[in-house]
N, C-alpha and C positions, 0 to 999 in steps of 0.2 A: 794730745789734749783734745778734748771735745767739746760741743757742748749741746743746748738742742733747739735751736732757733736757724732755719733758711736765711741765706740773703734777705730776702723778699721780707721774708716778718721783719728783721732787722731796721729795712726800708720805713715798711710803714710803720713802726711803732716809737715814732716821734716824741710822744706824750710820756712812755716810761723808758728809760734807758736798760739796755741788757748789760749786765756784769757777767763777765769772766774769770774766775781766778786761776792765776796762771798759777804753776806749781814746780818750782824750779829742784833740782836734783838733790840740793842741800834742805830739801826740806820746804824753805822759803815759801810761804804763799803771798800773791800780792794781788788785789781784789783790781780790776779793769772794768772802765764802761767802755764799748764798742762805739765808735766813731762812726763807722760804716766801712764797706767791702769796697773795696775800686779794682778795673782790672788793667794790666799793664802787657804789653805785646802779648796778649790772648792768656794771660796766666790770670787769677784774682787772690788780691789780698785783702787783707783787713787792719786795720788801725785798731791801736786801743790806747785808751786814755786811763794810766794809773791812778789810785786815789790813793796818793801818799805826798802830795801838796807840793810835784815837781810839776815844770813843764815840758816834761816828757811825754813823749809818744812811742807806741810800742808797735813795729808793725812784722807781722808776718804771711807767710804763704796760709792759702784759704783755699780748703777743698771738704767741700763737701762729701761725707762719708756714708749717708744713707740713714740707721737705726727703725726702728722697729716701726717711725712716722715718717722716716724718709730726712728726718730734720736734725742729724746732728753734724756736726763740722770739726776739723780736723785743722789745727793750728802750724802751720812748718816753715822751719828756722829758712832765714835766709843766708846761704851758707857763703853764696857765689860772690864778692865784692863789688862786680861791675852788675851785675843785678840788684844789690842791696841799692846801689847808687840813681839806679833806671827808677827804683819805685820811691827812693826821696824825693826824687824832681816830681817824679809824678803828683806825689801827696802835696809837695812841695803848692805845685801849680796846683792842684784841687782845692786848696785852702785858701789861696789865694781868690780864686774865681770864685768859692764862698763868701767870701770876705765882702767882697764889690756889689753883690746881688743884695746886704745888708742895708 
């Protein structure tokens, strides 16, 4: 999955949220706002936030893939268990440390 916004835009574009829709095998689409990228023992991922009225969080591996501006990104499952676990603590504690800065 792709889509066509950097980190960096990501970052600074505070004022309008970016949507992703994922698109799952069955067909399924489900519209996401990006939370932001974070990176975890040198890998980066990204959060996303569904818009279907859970308090769910959706995160995966984030790699940037290049396109024709240099700006589109690459979505990838977190397969590993003891990885998936490293980047909830991680998010875990980043929302937290948002949380206290409010």
């Amino acid at each position: 999955m792709s889509a066509n916004k950097t980190k960096e835009e990501i970052a600074e574009d505070d004022d309008e949220p970016m949507i992703v829709t994922l698109e799952y095998d069955d067909g399924t689409e489900v519209e996401t706002e990006v939370m932001g990228v974070f990176e975890v023992e040198g890998k980066e991922y990204i959060a996303l936030l569904p818009d279907d009225g859970s308090d769910d969080v959706y995160l995966y591996g984030y790699s940037e893939i290049g396109g024709e501006d240099g700006d589109e990104f690459e979505l990838l499952d977190i397969e590993d268990e003891e990885e998936f676990d490293k980047v909830v603590a991680a998010f875990d504690e980043l929302m937290e440390f948002d949380g206290e800065e409010e």
